[in-house]
C-alpha atoms as one frame of an Amber mdcrd trajectory, in Angstrom:
protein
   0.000   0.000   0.000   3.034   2.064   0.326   3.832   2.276  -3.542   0.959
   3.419  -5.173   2.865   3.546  -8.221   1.071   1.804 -11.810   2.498   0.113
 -14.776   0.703   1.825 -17.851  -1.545  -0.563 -19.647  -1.887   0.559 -23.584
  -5.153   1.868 -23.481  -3.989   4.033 -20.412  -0.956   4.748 -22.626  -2.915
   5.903 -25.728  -5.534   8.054 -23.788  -2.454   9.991 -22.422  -0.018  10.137
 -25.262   2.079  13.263 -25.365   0.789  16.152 -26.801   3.920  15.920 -29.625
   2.765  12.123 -30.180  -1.272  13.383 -31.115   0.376  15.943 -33.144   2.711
  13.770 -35.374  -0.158  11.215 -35.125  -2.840  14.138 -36.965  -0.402  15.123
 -39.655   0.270  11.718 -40.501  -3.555  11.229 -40.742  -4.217  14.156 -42.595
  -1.026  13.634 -45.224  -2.563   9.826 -45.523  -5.937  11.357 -46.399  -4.890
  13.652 -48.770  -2.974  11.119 -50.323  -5.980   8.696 -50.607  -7.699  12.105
 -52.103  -5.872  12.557 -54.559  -4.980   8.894 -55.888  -8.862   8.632 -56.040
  -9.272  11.700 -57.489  -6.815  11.456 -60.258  -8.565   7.617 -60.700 -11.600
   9.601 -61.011 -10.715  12.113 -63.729  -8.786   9.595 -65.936 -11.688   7.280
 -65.655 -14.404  10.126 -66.240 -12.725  12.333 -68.670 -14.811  11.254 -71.565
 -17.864  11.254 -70.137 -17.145  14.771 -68.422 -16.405  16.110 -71.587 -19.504
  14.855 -73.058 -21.794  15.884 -70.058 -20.020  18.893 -69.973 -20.953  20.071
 -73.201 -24.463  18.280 -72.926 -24.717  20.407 -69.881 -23.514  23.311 -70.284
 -23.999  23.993 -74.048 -25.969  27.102 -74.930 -27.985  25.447 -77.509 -28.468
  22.416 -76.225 -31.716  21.308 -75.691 -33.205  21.357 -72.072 -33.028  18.645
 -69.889 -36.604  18.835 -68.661 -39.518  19.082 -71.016 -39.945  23.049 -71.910
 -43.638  23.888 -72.245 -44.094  26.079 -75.184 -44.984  29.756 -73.890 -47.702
  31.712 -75.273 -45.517  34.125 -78.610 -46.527  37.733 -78.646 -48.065  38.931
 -81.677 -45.307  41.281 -82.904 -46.180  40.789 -86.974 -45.611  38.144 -89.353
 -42.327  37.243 -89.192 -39.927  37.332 -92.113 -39.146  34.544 -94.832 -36.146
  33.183 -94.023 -33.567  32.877 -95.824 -30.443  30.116 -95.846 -26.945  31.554
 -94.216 -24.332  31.254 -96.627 -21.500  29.325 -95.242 -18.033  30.830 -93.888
 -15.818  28.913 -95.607 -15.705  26.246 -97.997 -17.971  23.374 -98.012 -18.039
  20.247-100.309 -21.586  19.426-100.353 -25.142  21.544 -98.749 -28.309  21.168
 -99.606 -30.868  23.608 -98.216 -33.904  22.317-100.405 -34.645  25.638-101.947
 -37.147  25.550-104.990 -34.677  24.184-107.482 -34.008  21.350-105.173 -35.225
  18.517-107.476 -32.641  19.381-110.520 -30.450  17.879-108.234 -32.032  15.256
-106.295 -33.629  11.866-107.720 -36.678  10.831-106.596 -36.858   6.821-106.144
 -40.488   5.802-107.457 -40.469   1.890-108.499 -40.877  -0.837-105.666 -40.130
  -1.135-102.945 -39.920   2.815-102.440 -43.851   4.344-102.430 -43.646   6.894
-100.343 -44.291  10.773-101.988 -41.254  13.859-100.793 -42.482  16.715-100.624
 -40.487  20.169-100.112 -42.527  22.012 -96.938 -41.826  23.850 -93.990 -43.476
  21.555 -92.581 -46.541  22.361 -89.985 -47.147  26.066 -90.478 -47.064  28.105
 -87.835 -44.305  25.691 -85.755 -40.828  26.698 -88.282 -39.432  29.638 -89.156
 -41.154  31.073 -92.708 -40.291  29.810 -95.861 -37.324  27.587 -94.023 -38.247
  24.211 -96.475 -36.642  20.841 -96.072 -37.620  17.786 -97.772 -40.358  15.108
 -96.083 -41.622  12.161 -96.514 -45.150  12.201 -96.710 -46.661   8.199 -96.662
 -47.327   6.897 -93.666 -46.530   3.176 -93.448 -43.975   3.043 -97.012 -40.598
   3.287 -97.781 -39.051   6.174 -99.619 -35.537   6.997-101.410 -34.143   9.809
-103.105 -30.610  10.634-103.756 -27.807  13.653-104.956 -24.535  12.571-106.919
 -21.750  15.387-105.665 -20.385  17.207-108.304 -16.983  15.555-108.099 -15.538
  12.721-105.505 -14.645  13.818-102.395 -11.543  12.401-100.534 -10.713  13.749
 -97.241  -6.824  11.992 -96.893  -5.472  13.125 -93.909  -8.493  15.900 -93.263
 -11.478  16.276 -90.830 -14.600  14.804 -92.320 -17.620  16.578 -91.097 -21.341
  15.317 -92.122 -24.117  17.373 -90.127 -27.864  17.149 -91.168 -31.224  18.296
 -89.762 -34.063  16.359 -89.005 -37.430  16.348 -87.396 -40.453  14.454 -86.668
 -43.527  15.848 -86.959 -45.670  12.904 -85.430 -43.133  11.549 -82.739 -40.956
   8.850 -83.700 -42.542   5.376 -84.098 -40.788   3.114 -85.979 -39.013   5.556
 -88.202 -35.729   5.707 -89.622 -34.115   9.060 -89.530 -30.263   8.119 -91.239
 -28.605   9.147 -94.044 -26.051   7.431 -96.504 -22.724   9.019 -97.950 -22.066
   7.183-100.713 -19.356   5.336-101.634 -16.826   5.530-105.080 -16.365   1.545
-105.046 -18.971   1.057-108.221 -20.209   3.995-110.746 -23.042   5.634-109.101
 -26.279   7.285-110.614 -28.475   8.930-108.443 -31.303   7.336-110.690 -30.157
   3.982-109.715 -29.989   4.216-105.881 -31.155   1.624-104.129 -30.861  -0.017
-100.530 -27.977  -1.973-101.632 -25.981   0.909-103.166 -22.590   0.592-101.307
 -21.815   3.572 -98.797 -19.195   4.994 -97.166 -20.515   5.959 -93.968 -24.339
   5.669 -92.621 -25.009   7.807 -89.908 -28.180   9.172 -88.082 -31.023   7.981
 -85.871 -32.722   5.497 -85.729 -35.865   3.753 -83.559 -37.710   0.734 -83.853
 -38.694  -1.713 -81.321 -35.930  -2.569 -79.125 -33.023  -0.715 -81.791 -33.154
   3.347 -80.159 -29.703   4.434 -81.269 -27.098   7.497 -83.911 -25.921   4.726
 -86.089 -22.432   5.184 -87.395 -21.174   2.669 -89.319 -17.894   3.092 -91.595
 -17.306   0.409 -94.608 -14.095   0.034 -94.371 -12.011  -2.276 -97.398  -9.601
  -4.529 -96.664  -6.414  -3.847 -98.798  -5.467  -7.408 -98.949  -8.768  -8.953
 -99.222 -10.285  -5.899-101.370 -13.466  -6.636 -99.208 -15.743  -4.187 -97.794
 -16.735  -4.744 -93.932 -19.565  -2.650 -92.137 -17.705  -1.003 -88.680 -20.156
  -0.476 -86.365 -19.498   2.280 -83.365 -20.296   0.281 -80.137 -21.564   2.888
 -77.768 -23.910   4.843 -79.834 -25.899   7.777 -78.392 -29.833   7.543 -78.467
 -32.132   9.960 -80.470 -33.905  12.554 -79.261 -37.928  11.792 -79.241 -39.750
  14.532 -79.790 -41.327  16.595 -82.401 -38.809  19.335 -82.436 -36.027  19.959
 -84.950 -32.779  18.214 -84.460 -28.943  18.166 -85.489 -26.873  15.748 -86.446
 -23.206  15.999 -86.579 -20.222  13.524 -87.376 -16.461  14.889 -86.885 -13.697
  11.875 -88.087 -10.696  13.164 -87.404  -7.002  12.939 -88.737  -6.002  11.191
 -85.303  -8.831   8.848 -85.740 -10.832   9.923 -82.779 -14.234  10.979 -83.574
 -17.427  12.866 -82.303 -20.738  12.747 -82.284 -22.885  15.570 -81.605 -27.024
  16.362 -81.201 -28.036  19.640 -81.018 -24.336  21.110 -81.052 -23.510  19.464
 -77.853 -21.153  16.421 -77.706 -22.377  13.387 -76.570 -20.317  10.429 -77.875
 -17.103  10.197 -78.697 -14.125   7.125 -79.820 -11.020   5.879 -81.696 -11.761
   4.491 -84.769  -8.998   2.045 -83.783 -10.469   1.033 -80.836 -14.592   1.972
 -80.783 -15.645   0.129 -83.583 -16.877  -3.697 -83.679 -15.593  -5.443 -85.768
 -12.324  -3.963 -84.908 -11.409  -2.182 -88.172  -7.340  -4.272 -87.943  -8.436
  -7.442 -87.848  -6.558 -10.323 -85.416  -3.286 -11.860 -86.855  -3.696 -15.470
 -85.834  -7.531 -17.053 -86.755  -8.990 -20.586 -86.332  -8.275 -22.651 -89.081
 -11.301 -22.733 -91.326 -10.004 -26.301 -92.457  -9.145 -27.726 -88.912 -12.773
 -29.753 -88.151 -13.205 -31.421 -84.489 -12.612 -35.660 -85.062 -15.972 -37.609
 -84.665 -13.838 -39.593 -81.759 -13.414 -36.012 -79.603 -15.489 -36.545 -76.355
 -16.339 -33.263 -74.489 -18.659 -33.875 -72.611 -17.618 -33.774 -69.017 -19.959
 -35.099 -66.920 -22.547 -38.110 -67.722 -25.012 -39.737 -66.796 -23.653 -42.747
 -64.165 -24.378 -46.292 -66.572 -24.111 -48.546 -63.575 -26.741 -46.273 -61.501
 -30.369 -48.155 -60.888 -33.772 -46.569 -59.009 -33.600 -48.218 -55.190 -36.133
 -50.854 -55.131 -37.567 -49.103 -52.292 -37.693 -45.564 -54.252 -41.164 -44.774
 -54.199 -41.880 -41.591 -56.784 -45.285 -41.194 -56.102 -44.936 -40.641 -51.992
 -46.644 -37.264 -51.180 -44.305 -34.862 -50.231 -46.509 -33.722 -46.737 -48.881
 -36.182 -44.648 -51.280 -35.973 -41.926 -49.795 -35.979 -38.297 -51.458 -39.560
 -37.324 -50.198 -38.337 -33.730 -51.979 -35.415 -33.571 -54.882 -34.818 -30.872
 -58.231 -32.829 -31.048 -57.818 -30.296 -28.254 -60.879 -31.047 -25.755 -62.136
 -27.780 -25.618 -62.452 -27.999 -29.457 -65.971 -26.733 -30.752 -67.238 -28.160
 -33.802 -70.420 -26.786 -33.918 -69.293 -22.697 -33.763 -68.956 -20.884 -37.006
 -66.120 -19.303 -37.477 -67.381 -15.973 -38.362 -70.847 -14.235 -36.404 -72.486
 -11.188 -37.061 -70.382  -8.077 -35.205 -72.518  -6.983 -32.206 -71.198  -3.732
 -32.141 -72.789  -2.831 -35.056 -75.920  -1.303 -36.346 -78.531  -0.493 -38.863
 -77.715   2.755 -40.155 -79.891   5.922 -39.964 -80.566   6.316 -43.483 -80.812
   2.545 -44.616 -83.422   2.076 -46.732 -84.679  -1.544 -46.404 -87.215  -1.079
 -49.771 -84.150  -0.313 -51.531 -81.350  -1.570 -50.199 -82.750  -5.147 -48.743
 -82.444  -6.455 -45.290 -79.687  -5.095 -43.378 -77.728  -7.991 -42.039 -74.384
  -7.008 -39.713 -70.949  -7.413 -41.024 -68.766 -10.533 -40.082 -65.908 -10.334
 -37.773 -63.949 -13.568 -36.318 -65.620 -15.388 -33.770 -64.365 -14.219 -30.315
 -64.831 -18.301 -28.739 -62.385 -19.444 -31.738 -59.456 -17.649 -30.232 -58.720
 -19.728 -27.709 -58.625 -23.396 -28.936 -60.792 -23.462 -32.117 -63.933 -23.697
 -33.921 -65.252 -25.821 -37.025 -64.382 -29.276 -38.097 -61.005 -29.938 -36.920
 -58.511 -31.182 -39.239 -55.283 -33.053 -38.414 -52.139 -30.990 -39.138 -49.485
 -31.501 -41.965 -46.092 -32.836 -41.531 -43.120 -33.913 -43.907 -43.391 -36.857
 -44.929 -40.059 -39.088 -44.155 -40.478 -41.916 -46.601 -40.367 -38.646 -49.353
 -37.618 -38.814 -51.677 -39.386 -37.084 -54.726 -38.085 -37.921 -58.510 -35.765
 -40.160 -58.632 -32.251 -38.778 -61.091 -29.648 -40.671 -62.294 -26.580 -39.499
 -61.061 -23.772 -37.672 -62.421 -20.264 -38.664 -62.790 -17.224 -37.887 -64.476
 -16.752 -38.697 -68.113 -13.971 -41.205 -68.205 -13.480 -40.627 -72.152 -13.641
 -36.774 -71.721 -10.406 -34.996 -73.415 -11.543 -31.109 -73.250 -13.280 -28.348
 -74.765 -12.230 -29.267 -78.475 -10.468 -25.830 -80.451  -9.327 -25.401 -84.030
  -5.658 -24.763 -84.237  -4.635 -20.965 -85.126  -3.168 -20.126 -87.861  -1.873
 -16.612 -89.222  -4.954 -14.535 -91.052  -4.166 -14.815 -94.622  -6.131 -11.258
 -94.883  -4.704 -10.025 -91.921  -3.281  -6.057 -92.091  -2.858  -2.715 -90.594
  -4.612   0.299 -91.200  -3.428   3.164 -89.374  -5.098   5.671 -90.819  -8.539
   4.612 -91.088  -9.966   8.116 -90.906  -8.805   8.477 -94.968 -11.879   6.990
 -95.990 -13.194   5.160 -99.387 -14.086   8.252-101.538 -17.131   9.491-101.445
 -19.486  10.158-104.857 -23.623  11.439-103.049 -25.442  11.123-100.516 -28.891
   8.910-100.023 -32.046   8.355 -97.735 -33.800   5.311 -98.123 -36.057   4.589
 -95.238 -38.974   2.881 -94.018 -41.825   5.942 -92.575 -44.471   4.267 -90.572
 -45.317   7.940 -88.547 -44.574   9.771 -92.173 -43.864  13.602 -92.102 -39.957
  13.340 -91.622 -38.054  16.522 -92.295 -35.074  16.938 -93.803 -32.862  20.159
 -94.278 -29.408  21.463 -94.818 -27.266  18.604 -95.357 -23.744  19.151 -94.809
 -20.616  17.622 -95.924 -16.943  19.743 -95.484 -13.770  19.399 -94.103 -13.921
  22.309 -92.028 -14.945  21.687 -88.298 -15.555  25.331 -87.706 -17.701  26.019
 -90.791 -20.052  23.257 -89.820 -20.116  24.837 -85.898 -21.090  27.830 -87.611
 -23.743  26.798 -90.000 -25.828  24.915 -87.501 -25.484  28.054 -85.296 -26.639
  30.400 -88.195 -29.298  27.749 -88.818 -30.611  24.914 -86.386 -30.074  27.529
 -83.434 -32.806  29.728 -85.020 -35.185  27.397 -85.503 -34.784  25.421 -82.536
 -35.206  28.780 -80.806 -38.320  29.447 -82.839 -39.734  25.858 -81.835 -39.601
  26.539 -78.234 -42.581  28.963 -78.224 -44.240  26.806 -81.024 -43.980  22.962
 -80.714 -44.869  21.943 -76.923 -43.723  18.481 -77.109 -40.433  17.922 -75.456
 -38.117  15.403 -74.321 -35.094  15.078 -72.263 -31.914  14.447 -73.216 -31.751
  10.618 -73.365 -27.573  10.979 -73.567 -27.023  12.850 -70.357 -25.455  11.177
 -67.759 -27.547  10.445 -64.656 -26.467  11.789 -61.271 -24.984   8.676 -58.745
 -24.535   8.198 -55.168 -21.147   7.513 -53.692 -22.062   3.700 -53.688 -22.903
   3.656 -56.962 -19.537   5.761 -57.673 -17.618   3.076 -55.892 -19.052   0.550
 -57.462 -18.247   2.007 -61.178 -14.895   2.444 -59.696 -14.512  -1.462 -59.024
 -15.898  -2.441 -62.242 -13.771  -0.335 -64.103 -10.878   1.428 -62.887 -10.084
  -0.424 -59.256  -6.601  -0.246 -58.831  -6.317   3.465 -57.971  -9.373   2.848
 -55.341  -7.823  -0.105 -53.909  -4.318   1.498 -53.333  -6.554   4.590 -51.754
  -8.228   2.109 -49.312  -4.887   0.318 -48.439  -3.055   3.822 -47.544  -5.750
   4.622 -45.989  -5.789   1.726 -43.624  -2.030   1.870 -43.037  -2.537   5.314
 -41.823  -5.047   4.540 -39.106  -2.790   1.735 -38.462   0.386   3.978 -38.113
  -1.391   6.229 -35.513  -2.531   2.818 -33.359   0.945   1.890 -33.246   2.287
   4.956 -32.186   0.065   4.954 -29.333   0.330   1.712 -27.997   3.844   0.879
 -29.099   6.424   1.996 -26.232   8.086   0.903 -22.975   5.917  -0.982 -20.645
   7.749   0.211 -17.938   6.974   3.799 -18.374   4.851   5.232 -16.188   2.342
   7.791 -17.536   3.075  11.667 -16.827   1.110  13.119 -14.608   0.725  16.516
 -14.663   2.390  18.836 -12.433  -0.628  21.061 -11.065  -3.022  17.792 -10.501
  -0.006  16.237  -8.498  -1.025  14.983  -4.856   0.702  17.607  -2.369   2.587
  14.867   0.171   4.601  15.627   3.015   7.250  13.538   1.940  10.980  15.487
   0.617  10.928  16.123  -3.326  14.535  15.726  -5.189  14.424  19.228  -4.248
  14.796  18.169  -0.199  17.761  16.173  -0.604  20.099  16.513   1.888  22.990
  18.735   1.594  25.092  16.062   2.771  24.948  13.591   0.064  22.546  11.484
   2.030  20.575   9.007   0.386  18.073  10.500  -1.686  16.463   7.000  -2.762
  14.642   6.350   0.656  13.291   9.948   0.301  11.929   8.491  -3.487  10.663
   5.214  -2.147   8.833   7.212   0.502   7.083   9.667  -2.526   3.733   8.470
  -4.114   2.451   9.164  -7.120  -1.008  11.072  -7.525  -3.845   8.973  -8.616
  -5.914  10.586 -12.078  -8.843  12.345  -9.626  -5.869  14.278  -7.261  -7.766
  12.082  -4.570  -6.236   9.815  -1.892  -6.426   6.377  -3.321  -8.900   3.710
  -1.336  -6.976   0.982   0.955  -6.625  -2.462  -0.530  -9.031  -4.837  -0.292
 -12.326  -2.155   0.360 -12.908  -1.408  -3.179 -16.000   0.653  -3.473 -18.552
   0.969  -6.179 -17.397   4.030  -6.932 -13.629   2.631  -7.590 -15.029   0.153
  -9.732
């Protein structure tokens, strides 16, 4: 009782770690979060930098088209407005067609089967456009039209942007419409007398909705040099169209670096590498299965069968019910047969305005019988119980195939047509462009086709056109829809669960350095001497009568039985209980 004095356990030792210790331990912690930070957040923007670009511009883009339906709002009657008149463009442009009156001197109207449907040039509904702004429609419901323009020479855009941009809108919704046009390809002679659905194309781009297909097609035919055979390319991660009866734009940029955009409404909202985006791939693989190599009729690969020595237990019975009555089972003796198990309520009653002429005899409604509650009422039934003699349908087992060899594969062999194209943005030359679609809703509208190698003049021309109109159509045309390409907003789970699927490294290093951290601080709590005693401060030290280091004697005395003799404060600067009476409040 004498030496009051305590080894520090390490709980006692972290809750009084120095004041130095907590601060190394919180700049540790706060240089281990900001290092999880930023890992994660440089995960973050090399895994969202596409899409952020594309929501971005979805977002933010003046033109764009809301992201909540816009009711139309009433237009004050300042006048008639103006005829419109196309914008010429700012620089030079390889092929536009703004369907002005001469439009059919250089267009070609397909009229034999299949293609029925009538074009018309309109402005569509009046009243909804701007004035005497005409595209071409299609005007039968239910048929398929075609028409066509040769260009006036071949175009070849070797090692230049390719930009084809296009209006289009819907005047009856989209049903199952097609909405894509065809740039034609220089492969055969062309005519644009002679177009047809299988006149081959360069690119075939647009939207397009039917059934379960809602999706921009681009597709690039891209020839094989070896081969000389044409294969369709087909961008995997196309955008959606728009559905609504407003007036959209569609633009395609293919770039000298082989990336490549896709744009509605003059905000991006898809964009890839023709080297990597498109499926097929547009390289195809060096090493193929060979076509000749064919599996031997003697290959087993199957690897489980059916057991051959396995027979049905004599005793197997198929046709044992699965539940039977508990034979064991006893009718409780305060069981009453004879009570119903619903009465009339006897709370209720005939109400004030019940006419019995009209509405017959007024009988109370039913509510459980109160007696039933406490062992039961009506014919008592034995209860249900598994049946153990149940074994159900009897299967023949499975075992392992003794005469299985493995999953059979044809041998690889180098692609005879195999090459490398790295420069598939120098597409086959193009000679027109063509529409052939099926119309069940009719009333499609087409206008100022666009074909140039100039990024900026197309930027411009849909600003000096679509932007007017679609600015018109806002007070006009009431039907709306949202932007099916914007991005939804996520949580943080399901942000750390697209981070797992898809870029988990970065996130898993985060969570490890996190972890260490925490870990680093535990340690340097608990780690130390387990002899050391814990500091107790100076000003909640017990006053004793007993000499300090201070008192030691002048003659060189002892000072150690003036030490034993000290005693060191409890944490409460109160005298410490005597062994063996430990009170409640010591506990």
């Amino acid at each position: 009782a004498g030496d009051v004095s305590f080894r520090t356990s390490p709980l006692r030792a972290c809750s009084v770690c120095s004041f130095e210790m907590r601060s190394q331990s919180f700049w540790l912690l706060f240089l281990g979060l900001l290092l999880v930070s930023h890992t994660v957040f440089v995960a973050a923007e090399a895994d969202d930098d596409d899409d952020d670009d594309v929501e971005d511009n979805a977002q933010e883009s003046p033109s764009a088209p809301p992201a909540a339906p816009v009711e139309a709002e009433e237009e004050e009657d300042n006048g008639p407005l103006p005829d419109y008149k196309a914008p010429e463009p700012t620089g030079p442009v390889e092929f536009l067609e703004t369907f002005d009156e001469n439009w059919q001197k250089r267009w070609s109207v397909i009229a034999k089967d299949p293609f029925t449907g009538k074009w018309e040039r309109s402005v569509g509904e009046l009243g909804k456009g701007l004035p005497g702004d005409h595209g071409v429609q299609m005007k039968t419901a239910g048929a398929r039209h075609a028409l066509a323009a040769k260009f006036g020479k071949t175009l070849d855009n070797k090692d230049k942007p390719l930009v084809i941009q296009y209006e289009i809108r819907a005047e009856k919704q989209w049903g199952c419409d097609g909405g894509y046009i065809k740039v034609l390809s220089s492969e055969k002679p062309f005519e644009a007398a002679t177009f047809n659905a299988e006149t081959p194309y360069t690119i075939m781009f647009g939207p397009d909705r039917c059934g379960m297909t809602d999706k921009v097609h681009f597709i690039l035919r891209h020839k094989n040099p070896v081969s000389g055979v044409f294969e369709e390319k087909h961008f995997k991660d196309t955008p959606k169209a728009i559905n609504d009866k407003r007036t959209h734009v569609y633009t395609l940029v293919i770039r000298p670096d082989n990336t490549f955009e896709i744009l509605i409404d003059d905000a991006l909202v898809k964009k890839g590498n023709l080297l990597e985006s498109m499926e097929p791939p547009v390289n195809p693989a060096k090493m193929i299965d060979d076509p000749e190599d064919k599996k031997p009729e003697d290959w087993v690969d199957e690897e489980m069968i059916d057991d051959p020595d396995a027979t049905k237990p004599d005793d197997w019975d198929e046709d044992a019910p699965q539940y039977i009555p508990d034979e064991d089972a006893v009718k409780p003796a305060d069981w009453m047969d004879d009570e119903p198990l619903q009465v009339a309520d006897p709370s209720a009653s005939q109400p004030d305005d019940w006419d019995s002429e009209e509405d017959g005899e007024w009988e109370a409604p039913q509510v459980p019988n109160p007696k039933c509650e406490k062992a039961g009422c009506g014919e008592w039934k034995r209860p249900m119980k598994k049946n153990p003699d149940y074994k159900g349908k009897w299967k023949v087992p499975r075992i392992k195939n003794p005469k299985y060899i493995g999953v059979w594969k044809a041998k690889q062999i180098e692609n005879p047509h195999y090459f490398v194209d790295e420069h598939p943005h120098n597409v086959q030359p193009m000679v027109g462009v063509g529409i052939e679609l099926l119309s069940n809703s009719g009333d499609m509208l087409f206008d100022n086709i666009l074909i140039t190698f100039d990024e900026k003049v197309a930027a411009d021309y849909r600003k000096a056109t679509w932007s007017k109109r679609h600015e018109r159509e806002l007070t006009t045309i009431k039907d709306s829809a949202p932007n099916p390409n914007k991005k939804p907003e996520v949580g943080m789970f399901d942000w750390v669960g697209d981070m797992l699927e898809n870029n988990p490294v970065p996130l898993f290093v985060g969570f490890l350095s996190l972890i260490g951290m925490f870990g680093l601080i535990i340690w340097r709590c608990l780690a130390g001497d387990d002899n050391e005693k814990a500091p107790v401060p100076a000003a909640r030290a017990k006053k004793t009568d007993a000499p300090s280091a201070d008192d030691a004697p002048a003659d060189g005395g002892d000072a150690g039985d003036a030490d034993a003799d000290t005693s060191v404060a409890s944490d409460d600067a109160k005298p410490r209980k005597r062994a063996g009476k430990k009170t409640k409040k010591d506990t």
